[in-house]
C-alpha positions as CSV (number, residue, x, y, z in Angstrom):
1,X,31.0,-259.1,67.1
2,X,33.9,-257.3,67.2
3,X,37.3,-259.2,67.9
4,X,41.1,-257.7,67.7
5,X,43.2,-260.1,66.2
6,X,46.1,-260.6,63.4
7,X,45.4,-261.6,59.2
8,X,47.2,-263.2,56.7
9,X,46.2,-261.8,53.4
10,X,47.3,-263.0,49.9
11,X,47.4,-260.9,47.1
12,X,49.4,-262.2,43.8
13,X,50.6,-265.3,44.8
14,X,52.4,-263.1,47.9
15,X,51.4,-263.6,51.8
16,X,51.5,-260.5,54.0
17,X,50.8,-261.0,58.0
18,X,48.9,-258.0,59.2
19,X,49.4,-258.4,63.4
20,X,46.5,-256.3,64.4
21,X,43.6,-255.8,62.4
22,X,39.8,-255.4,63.3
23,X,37.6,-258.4,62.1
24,X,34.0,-258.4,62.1
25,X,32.7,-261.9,61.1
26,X,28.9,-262.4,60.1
27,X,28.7,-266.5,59.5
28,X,25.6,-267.6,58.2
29,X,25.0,-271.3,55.8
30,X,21.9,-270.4,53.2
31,X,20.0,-272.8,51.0
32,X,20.9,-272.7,47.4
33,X,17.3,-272.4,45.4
34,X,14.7,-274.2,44.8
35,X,15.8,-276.6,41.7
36,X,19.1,-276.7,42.9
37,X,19.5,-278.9,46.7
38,X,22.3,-277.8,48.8
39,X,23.7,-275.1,51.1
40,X,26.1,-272.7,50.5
41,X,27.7,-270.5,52.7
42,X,27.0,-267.1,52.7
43,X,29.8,-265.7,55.5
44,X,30.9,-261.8,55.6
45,X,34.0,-260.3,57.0
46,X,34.8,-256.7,57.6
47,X,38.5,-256.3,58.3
48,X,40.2,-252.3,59.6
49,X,43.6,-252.9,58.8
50,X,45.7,-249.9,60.7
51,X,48.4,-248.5,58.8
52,X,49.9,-245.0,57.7
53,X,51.5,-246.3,54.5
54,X,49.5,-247.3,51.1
55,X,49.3,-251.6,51.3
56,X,49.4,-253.2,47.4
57,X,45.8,-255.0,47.7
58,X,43.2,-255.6,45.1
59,X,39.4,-257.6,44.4
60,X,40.0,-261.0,44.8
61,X,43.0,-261.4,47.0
62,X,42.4,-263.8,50.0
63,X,42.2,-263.6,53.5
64,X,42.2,-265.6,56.1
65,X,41.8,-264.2,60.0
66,X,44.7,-265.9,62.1
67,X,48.4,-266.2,60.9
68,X,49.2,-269.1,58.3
69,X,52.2,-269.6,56.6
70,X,50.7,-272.2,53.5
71,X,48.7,-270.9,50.1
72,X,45.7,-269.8,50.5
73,X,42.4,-271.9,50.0
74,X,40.0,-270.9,47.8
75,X,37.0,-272.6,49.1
76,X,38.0,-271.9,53.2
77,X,39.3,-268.4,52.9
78,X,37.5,-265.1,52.7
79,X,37.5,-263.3,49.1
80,X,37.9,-259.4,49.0
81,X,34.7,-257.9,47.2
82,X,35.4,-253.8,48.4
83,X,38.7,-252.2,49.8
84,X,37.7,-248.8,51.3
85,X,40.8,-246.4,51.7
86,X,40.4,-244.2,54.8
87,X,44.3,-243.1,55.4
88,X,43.2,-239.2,56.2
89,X,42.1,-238.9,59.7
90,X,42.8,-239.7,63.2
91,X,42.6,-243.5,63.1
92,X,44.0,-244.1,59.1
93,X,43.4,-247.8,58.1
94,X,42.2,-250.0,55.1
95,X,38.5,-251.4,55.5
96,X,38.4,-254.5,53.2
97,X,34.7,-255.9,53.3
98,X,35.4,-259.6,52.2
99,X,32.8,-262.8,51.6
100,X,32.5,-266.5,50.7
């Protein structure tokens, strides 16, 4: 599902506040193998981050969807695994694909 909504995203320590973004959230808990008993979760979020102007972001920044002013959490928050950069075009924006 498709929601509008705002994102706090930390990269270096720094927390940026992105007001409208595009999150798709895929939650899901797995089991964790056979020898080894537990669950894990396994969420994916796809953020579209509008913007005109290049944003300072890397693998393994945080993000977490809503606006929070603290450090972020690294067992809570989402991790960013891909950053596409699609700034030519009608609709330019950032796609960060980010997991758990």
């Amino acid at each position: 599902m498709i929601n509008e909504t705002c994102a706090t995203l930390w990269h270096s320590g720094t927390r940026y506040f992105f007001p409208y973004v595009s999150a798709r959230v895929c939650s899901s808990i797995a089991k964790n193998g056979i020898k080894q008993k537990g669950f894990f979760d396994d969420s994916v979020c796809t953020l579209r981050i509008p913007t005109k102007t290049e944003l300072e972001l890397s693998i393994g920044d945080f993000v977490r969807i809503g606006k929070h002013s603290g450090d972020a959490d690294r067992n809570a928050d989402f991790k960013v695994m891909k950053i596409y950069n699609n700034l030519r075009g009608v609709t330019p924006h950032y796609r960060l694909v980010c997991e758990r």
